[in-house]
N, C-alpha and C positions, 0 to 999 in steps of 0.2 A: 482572184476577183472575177475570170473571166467564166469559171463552174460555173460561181453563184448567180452568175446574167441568164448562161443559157440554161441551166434547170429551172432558171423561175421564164424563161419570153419561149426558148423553141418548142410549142408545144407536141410541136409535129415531131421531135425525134422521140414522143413516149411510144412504149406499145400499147396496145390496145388495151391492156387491164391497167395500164398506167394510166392512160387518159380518163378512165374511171374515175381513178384514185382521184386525178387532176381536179377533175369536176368537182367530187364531193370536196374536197381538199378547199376549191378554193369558195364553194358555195354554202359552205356549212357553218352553222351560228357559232358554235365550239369557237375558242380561240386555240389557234394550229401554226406551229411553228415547223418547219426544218431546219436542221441543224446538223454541220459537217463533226463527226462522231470526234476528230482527234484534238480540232481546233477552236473548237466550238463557234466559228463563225454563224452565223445564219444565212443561210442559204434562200430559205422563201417564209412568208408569211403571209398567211387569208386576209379577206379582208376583214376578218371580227378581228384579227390580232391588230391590224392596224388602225382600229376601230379603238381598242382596249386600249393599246401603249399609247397613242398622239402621232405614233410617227410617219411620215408618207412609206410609201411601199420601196421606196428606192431610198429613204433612211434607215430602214429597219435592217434591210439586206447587205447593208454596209456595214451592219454592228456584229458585234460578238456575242454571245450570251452571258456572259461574264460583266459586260457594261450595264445591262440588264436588271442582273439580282444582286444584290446587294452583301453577299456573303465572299469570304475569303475563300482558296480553296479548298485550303484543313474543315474549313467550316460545312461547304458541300460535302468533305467523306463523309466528315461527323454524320450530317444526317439522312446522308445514305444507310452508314453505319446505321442508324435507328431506326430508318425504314426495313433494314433487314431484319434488326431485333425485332423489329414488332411484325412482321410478316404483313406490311406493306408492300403495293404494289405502284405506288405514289410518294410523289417526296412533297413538303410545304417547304417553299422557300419567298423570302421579300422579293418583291420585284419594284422599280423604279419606273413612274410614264413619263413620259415626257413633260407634260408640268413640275414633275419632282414631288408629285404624290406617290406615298407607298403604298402597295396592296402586297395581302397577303393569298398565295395562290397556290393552288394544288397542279401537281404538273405529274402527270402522267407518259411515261416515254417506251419508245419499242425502236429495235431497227428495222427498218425498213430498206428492201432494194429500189432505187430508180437510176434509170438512164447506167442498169451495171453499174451501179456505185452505191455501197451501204451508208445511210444518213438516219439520224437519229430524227422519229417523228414524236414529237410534244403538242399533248393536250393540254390546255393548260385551261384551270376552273377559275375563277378569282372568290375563295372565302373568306374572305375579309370580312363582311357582314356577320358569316358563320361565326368565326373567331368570336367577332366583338359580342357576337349575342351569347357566347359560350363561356367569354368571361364575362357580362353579364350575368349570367348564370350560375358562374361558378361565384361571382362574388354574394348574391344572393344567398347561396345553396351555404357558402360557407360561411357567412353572417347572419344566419337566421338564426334569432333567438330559440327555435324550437328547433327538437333533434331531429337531424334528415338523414336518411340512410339511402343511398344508389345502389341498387344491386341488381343482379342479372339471376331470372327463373328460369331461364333459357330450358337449363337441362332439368329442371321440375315439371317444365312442360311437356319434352320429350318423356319421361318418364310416366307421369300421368296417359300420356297419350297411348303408351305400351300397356298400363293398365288396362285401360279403356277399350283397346284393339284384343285385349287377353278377356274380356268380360264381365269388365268389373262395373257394375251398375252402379251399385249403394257405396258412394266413398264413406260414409261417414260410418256404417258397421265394418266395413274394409279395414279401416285402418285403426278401429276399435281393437278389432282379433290379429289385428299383425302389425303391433309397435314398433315392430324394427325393420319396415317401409316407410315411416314416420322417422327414425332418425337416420336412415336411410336418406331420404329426401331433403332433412334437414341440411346433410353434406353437401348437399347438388347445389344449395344455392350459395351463389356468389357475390359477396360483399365487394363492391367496384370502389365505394368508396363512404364518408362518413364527416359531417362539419364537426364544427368545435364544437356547441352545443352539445353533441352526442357524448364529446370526450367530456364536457365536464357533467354531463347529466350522470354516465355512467363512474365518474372517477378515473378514467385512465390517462396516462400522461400525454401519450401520441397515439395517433392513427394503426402504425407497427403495432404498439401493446395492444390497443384494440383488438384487431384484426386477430394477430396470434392469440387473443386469449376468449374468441369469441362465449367458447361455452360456460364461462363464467357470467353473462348477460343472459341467463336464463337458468332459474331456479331447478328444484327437483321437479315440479310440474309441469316446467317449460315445453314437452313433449305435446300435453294437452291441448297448448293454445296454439302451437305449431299445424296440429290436427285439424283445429279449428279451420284455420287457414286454407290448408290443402282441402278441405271440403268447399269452400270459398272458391277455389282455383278452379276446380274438378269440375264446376257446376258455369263455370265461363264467365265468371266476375272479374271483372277489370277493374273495381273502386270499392271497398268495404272497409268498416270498421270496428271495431272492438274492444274489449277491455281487458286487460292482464297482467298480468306479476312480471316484473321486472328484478334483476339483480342486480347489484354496482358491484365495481372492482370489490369494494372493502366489505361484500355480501349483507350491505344494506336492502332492503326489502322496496321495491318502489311501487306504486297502484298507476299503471302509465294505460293511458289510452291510443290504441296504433290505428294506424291511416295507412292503408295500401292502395297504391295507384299506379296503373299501368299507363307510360307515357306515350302520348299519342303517336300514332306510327308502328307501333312496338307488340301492337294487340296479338299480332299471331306468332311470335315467340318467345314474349314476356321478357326482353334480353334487358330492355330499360325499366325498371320498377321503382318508382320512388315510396320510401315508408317514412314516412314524419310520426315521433312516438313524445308525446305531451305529458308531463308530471304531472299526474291528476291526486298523489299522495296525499298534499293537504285537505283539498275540497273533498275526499274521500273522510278525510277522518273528522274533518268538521260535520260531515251529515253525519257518520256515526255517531258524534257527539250529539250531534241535537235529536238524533232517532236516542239514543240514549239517555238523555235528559229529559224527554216528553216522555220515556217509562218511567223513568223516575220521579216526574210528575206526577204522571195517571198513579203512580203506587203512592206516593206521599198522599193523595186525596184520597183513594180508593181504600187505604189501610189503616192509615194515619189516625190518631186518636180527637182529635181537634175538626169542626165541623168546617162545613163549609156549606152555606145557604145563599140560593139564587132568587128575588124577590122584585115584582112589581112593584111599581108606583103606589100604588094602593095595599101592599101588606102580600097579597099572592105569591106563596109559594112555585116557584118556577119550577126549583131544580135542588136537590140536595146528595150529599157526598154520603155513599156509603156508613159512614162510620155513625148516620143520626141512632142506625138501630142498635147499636150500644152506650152512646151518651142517654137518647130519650126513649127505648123501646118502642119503636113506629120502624112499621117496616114503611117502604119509599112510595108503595103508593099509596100508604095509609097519610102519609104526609103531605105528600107533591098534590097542588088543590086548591089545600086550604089557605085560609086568612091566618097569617103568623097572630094576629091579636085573640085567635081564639084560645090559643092555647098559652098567652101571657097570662101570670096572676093578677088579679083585680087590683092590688095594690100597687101595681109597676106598669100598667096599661098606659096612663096620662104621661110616665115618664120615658116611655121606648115611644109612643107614640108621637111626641114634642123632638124625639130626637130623629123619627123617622123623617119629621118635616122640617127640620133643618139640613137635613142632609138631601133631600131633593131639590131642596131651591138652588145647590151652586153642586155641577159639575166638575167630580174628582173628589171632593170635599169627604172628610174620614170624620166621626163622632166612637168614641168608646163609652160604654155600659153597662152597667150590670140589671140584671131580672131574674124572674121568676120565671120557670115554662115546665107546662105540667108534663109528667113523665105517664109515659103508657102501662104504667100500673096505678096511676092516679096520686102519684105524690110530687112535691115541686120540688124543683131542681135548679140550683143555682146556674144560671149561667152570666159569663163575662163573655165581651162579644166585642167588634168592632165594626163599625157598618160605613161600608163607601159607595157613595155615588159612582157608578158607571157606566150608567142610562146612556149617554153619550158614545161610549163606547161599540162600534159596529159590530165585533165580533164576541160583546157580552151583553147590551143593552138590558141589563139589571140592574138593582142592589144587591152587592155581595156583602155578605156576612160570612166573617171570621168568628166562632163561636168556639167555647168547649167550659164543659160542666167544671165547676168550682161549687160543690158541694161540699167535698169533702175538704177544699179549703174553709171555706166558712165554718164546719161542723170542727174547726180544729183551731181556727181564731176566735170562736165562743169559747173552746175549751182551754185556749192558751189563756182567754182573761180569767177566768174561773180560776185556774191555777196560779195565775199573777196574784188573783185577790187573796188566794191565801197564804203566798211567801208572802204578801206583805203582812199580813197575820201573823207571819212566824217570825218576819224582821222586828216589829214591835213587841215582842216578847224577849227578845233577846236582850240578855243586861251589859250591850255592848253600846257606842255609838256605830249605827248603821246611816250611810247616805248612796244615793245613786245621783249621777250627774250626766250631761249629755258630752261622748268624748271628746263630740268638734266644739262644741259653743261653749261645754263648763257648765253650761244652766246645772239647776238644782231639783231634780223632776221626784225624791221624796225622800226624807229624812226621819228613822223610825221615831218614838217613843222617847227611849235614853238620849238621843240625842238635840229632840225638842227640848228638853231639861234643861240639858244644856246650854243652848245655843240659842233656844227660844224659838218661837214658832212663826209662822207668816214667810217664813225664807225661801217656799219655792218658787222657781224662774229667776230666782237671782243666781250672778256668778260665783262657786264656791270658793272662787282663791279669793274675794273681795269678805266672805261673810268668816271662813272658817280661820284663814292666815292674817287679811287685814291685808294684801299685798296690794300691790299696781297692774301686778300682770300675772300672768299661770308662774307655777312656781317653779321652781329648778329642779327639783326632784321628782316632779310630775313625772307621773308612771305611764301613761294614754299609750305613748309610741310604742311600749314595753307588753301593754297589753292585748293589740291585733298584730297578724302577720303582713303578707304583702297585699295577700289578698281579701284582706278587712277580716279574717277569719278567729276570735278571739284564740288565745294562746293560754296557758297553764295560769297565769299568774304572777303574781310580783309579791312577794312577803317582806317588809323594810321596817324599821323603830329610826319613829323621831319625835322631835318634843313641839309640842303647839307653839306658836310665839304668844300667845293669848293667854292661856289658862297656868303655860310653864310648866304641865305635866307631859310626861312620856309614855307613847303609844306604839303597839307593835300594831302595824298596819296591813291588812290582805286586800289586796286590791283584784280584780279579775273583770275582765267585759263581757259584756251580758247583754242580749235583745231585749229591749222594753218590749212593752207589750204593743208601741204604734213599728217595730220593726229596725227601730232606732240603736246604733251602737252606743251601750253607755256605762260609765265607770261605778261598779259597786266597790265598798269601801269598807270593812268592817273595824272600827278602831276600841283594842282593849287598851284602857290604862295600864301598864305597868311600869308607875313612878317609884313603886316600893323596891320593887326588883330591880329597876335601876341601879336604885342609892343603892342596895346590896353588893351588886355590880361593881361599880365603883372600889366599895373598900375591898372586893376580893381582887380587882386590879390594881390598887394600888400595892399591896400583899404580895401578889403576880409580880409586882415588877421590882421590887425588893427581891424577890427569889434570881428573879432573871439577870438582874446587876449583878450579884453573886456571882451566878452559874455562867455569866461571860467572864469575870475577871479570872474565873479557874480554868475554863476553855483557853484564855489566850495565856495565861502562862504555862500550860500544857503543851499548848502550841509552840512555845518560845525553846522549851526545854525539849518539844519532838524535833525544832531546826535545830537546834545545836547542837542535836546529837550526831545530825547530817552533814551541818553546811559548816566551811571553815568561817569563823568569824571575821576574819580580815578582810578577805577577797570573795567571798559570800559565792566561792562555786564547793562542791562535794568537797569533802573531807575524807581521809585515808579510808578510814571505814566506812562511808556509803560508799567509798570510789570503788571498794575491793568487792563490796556486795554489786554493784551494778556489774563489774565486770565479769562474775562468775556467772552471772543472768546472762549475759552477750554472750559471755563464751558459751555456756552448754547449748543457747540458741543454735551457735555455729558451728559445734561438734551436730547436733541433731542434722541440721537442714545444709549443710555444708555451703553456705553464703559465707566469703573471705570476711573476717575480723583482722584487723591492724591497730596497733596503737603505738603512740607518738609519746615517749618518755623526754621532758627537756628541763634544764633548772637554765637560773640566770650567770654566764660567765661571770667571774671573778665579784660575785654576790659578796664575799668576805671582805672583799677590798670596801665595797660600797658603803656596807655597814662602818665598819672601820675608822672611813676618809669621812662620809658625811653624814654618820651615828643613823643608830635604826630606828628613827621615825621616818628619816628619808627612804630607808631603804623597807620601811613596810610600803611607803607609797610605790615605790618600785615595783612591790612585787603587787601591788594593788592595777599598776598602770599596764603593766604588761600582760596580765590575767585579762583584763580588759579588752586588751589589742588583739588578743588569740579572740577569742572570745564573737570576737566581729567577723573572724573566716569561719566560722564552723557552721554547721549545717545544725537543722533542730534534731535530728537524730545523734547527733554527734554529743559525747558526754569527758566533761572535764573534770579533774578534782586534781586536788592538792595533797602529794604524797609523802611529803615532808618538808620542812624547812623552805629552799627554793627551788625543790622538784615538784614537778607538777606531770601528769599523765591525759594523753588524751584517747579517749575509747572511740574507734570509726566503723561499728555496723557493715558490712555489705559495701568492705573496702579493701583491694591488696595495696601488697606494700608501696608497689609502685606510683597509685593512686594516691597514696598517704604521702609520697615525697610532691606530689603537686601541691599540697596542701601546706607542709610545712618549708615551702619557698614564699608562699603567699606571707605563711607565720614570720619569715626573714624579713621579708619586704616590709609588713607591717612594724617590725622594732624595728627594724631600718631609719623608719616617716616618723618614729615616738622621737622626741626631744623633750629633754627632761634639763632643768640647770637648777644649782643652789650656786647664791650670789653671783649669778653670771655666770658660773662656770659649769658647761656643758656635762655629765653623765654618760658616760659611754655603756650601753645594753647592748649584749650581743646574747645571743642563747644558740646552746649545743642540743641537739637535738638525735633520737635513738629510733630507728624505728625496726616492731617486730612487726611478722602477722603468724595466725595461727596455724599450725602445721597440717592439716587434716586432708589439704589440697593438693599435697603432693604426696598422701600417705600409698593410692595405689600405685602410683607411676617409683620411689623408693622402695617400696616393702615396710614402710610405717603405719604402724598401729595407731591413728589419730586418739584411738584413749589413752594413748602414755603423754598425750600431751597435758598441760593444766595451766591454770590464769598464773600460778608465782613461775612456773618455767617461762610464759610468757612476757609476764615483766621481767623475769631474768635474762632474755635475751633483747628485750630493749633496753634496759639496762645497760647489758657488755656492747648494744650497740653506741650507744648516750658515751659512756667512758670511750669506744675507739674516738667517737668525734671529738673528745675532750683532748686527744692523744693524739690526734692528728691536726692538734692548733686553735681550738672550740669554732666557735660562730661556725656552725655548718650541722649538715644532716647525715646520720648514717643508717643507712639499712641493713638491719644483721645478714650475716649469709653464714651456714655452718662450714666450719674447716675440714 
């Protein structure tokens, strides 16, 4: 304690450059600490330190510097440690004041000799402000909805400036003819850092992915607008902006607009550069769009076949669309001028003109029209039109008319009635009944000649299901739905025979829809009698069906006599003979494609007895019940019959033997479950069972020729299987095996 009194009061034992030191030391705003190097006591403190901590000068010198900061002393190597990493020459560490407020402070230290003794001299800064405005900043920088980029031009600047020192005047042909000082330079800058914004504008997951994967954030042209830049740089720009192609991670295309800004302080080595780059994609493609859509206006009007006329209050042609000099031959400034009623026909004058002045009394208001307007060859020309008010309107203050020639509509609805007038001509010549009716209402809109006869006259505009059936409502066999598509479009036709409920004759009827002449869909009908050909009809069906009574009763006893020739009568599966014929069909299958065939030879144990003890009607049911019981395990490929008496065979497809014994344990289990009794007294079923399969699968591995085999060897060896299991006690399965 007694050091720390006399370095800070005797001032007399410094030397001469020590009382120097003394002075500045104790005079100087800086806050300045001494500090004994092993113990960290402190030794003296100016007065800004005692100014900054609270404490008197004779508190301070009592402390240690460890009561001070607020860190452990792992925690001081730490960031020592760090200040080393980063080539620091400064440590930031908490310090505590005497209120028990924290600051954070920059502390700068050196040794120093005094009084012959080494003590560590501390500068100490308080950046706490800094700090907070820094995360301030950093909270900003990293929460701004738009993407910010921190980088450092530092060595772009040095590099330019080498240019510029070597005699490079004109950056912008410079770096035209020498692209690879362009990506040269591209290298030199350094990305410090990047918000989240950026990561999700570009796609990438974190800051690392970023950073590593920079040059995929700039397309094949990216060189170009980099260019742009360093000609920006070149010329001493600290703030510009631009516009450019951007990439994402997933090589989406973006239209981003960049912000380069040199932060202030930073102007002469460009080491701080903020670049904020804003999605401008949308509003890019929306102006194309609407630059798009106004060509595609100006050409819908300019090209377009349909007029378009710009018109005064008074009839004055304002303005007209191209296309008049092919509807009316008048070139535009033969037209644009005049009074639109000049060139109306006299007969439609009162009625375009009645419609013009409805349309000017109320703003917005639309009238459609038809007229006359002479053509510049002197003929008139139909035109439909539609005319609206938009006087009102600022940036049209006209009448606009929507126009286009219907000449040759007209010249084709005279000729459509013309033609109307004479099917109907040809309808009433015909010695049929002819009617047309309307498809939705039914009305009656004409009825030829033969049919007036009929039916009598005065009937049109009434409903036809009321005049022709006498009904309540349309009728049931109404064909309307049957004669247009979805799209109202008439269809082929409908051809049907029925009998009137009226008259009681029979008619074959052709129905089909057809355009009236007002544009209307409606049902033409043509009906011949033919009641004679009915009755004909009749007696050759009844004739018909005498034949056909016949020709089934000989079909089905043909039939009866093709199952019996197959199916066993009793038990109603194959019989010896189809069984023997399927079986040579399985088998050559299986000799060809070599898929294992098996079959299951079994009769009913002591069958003789059964018959015998409780006579053979029982024991047909027997052998009826047990066919049955098989019958429920086998698969649909699987084939049964009846080989005699009470042997029966079962054919298994694309089965070995072994396969075949799963099957016939299930066949056990099932007579097993069968209970059968006459008067009470139970029936004992057991069945012996044989099984072969077909040799052709072990023909390369013996040295057998699978053609020496055949279906009667097959059944012979389930057969001598069938008799061992009889031999070895019945109720059971055997699978042949050669000796």
């Amino acid at each position: 304690m007694s050091s720390k009194k006399s370095l800070g009061k005797n001032k007399s034992k410094f030397a001469p450059d020590e009382q120097v030191f003394r002075s500045m030391f104790d005079g100087h705003a800086a806050v300045m600490l001494l500090i004994e190097r092993h113990t960290g006591n402190i030794l003296d403190a100016n007065q800004s330190a005692v100014a900054f901590y609270g404490y008197s000068r004779s508190e301070i010198c009592n402390m240690a510097i460890n009561e001070i900061h607020l860190l452990q002393p792992e925690q001081v190597e730490a960031e020592h440690q760090r200040a080393f990493d980063e080539g620091r020459n400064y440590f930031i560490f908490p310090h505590r004041l005497a209120s028990g407020e924290e600051r954070t402070v920059e502390v700068q230290s050196s040794l120093i000799t005094l009084q012959d003794k080494q003590v560590l001299f501390s500068i100490i800064h308080d950046i706490t402000k800094r700090i907070q405005d820094e995360a301030r900043f950093r909270s900003l920088f990293d929460d701004s909805p738009i993407s910010l980029w921190e980088e450092d031009f530092s060595a772009v600047k040095r590099r330019l400036d080498e240019l510029r020192a070597a005699g490079v005047v004109d950056f912008n042909t410079y770096f035209y003819e020498h692209p690879e000082v362009v990506v040269e330079c591209i290298a030199l800058v350094q990305v410090l850092d990047v918000n989240k914004a950026t990561l999700n504008l570009y796609g990438f997951a974190s800051k690392e992915n970023l950073l590593n994967n920079l040059a995929n954030s700039l397309p094949k042209e990216g060189n170009q607008y980099f260019r742009e830049e360093l000609v920006q740089i070149a010329s001493g720009a600290t703030h510009f902006e631009m516009e450019m192609i951007a990439q994402t991670w997933d090589k989406k295309m973006l239209t981003v607009n960049l912000n380069w800004a040199v932060i202030p302080g930073y102007e002469g080595d460009l080491s701080k550069v903020i670049v904020s780059i804003i999605d401008i994609t949308e509003r890019r493609q929306a102006e194309n769009a609407l630059a798009n859509n106004e060509k595609r206006f100006r050409a819908l009007i300019e090209n377009g076949r349909d007029n378009i006329s710009l018109l005064a209050a008074d009839g004055t042609l304002l303005w007209e669309s191209p296309s008049t000099i092919h509807t009316l031959g008048y070139a535009l400034e033969q037209f644009v001028g005049h009074n639109l009623f000049e060139l109306i026909h006299p007969d439609d004058k009162d009625t375009a003109r009645n419609m013009l002045v409805q349309v000017t009394r109320k703003p917005g208001c639309s009238y459609e029209g038809v007229f006359r307007l002479l053509h510049g060859e002197g003929s008139w020309n139909w035109i439909e039109a539609t005319v609206t008010n938009l006087l009102h309107e600022p940036s049209v203050q006209a009448i606009v008319i929507n126009y286009r020639d219907i000449t040759g509509r007209k010249q084709a609805e005279q000729a459509l009635k013309e033609a109307h007038d004479r099917i109907l001509l040809v309808f009433d010549s015909i010695p049929a009944d002819v009617y047309v009716a309307d498809i939705d209402t039914y009305e009656i809109l004409f009825m030829n000649q033969h049919m007036r006869n009929s039916f009598g006259d005065n009937l049109i505009g009434k409903t036809c299901w009321r005049v022709f059936r006498e009904g309540s409502e349309p009728c049931a066999h109404c064909t309307n739905v049957q004669l247009v598509d979805a799209h109202d479009n008439p269809t082929a036709g409908v051809t049907w025979e029925g009998q009137n409920p009226i008259n009681r004759l029979w008619y074959t009827n052709y129905d089909r829809a057809i355009r009236w002449i007002d544009g209307k869909l409606a049902r033409m009908q043509i009906s011949v009698n033919i009641t004679e050909r009915k009755q004909a009809e009749d007696e050759l069906l009844q004739a018909k069906q005498v034949l056909e009574d016949t020709h089934m009763k000989l079909e089905q006893a043909f039939s009866r006599e093709q199952r019996l020739a197959h199916i066993d009568e009793l038990t109603g599966i194959n019989n010896r003979r189809s069984l023997v014929e399927l079986a040579e069909r399985e088998f050559n299958i299986a000799l060809r494609y070599r898929p294992p065939l098996s079959i299951i030879m079994f009769d009913i144990d002591y069958f003789k007895q059964i018959n015998d003890t409780f006579g053979h009607p029982m024991g047909d049911q027997v052998l009826k019940s047990v066919t049955q019981a098989v019958c429920t395990k086998l698969r649909s490929v699987d084939i049964i019959g009846r080989y005699g008496g009470d042997e029966f065979v079962i054919l298994l497809p694309h089965t070995s033997a072994q396969q075949a014994l799963h099957l016939a344990k299930r066949i056990h289990a099932s007579i097993t479950a069968l209970h059968m009794k006459v008067d009470e007294k139970p029936i004992a079923i057991t069945l012996s069972l044989g099984i072969a399969q077909t040799a052709h699968h072990c023909a390369l591995e013996n040295g057998y020729n699978p053609h020496h085999d055949s279906v009667e060897k097959l059944f012979q060896r389930a057969d001598q299987a069938l008799y061992s299991a009889k031999q070895a006690g019945r109720n059971r399965t055997i699978i042949f095996a050669e000796k």
